[in-house]
C-alpha angles and dihedrals in degrees: 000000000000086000097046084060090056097047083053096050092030091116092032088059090049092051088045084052097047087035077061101046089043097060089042091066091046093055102053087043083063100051085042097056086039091057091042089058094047094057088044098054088044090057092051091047095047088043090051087055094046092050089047087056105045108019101167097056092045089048087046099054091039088071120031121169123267115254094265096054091052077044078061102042089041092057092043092056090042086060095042092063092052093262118142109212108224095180143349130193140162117240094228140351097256104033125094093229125110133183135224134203110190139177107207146125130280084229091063104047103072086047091048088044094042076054097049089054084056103041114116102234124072100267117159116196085218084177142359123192135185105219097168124008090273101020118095131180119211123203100195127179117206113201137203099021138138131233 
């Protein structure tokens, strides 16, 4: 008699078991998602103390300049250091590289790359190359800017 019951609530007792997986997974995507929110909130909360104690710099890295406007900074100090800028371009659409094709003298190089080290937005020389004796071609990274 014990296995004609089974044979009846046979497909009750594999909803009951999906029904139990099912709630298995739902509960872990809620702590998940708990846990998720908490760290969250703590990272909001770490970043709002941060920006209490140092403001300007917060305010500073909140806005940088679009990448025209760094074109434009870049060039400017380019032509502070006594390079003339011959062509610049960026690699690709999308990417934050741009290249530089300058005409310059060995004298002022280490002076514009000791100036690039100090510039105040995040600019990385990624490659330099001499094509001709005074013509130089920059491969510069800017980093953290928006489209």
């Amino acid at each position: 008699m014990g296995s004609l019951y089974f044979l009846f609530f046979k497909k009750t007792i594999g909803q009951y078991n999906a029904a139990q997986h099912t709630d298995v997974q739902l509960q872990t995507t809620l702590t998940q998602r708990k846990n998720l929110l908490s760290q969250e909130r703590k990272t909001a909360n770490l970043l709002l103390r941060w920006q209490k104690k140092h403001p300007d710099l917060f305010q500073a890295l909140s806005s940088f300049p679009a990448v025209e406007t760094q074109l434009q900074f870049i060039t400017q100090l380019f032509q502070k250091n006594n390079f003339y800028i011959i062509k610049l371009s960026r690699a690709h659409k999308k990417e934050t590289v741009v290249i530089l094709q300058t005409k310059g003298h060995f004298q002022n190089l280490l002076a514009l790359i000791n100036s690039l080290n100090q510039f105040a937005l995040p600019i990385t020389l990624k490659q330099l190359s001499i094509t001709q004796p005074d013509q130089y071609c920059f491969e510069l990274g800017i980093e953290g800017v928006r489209d």
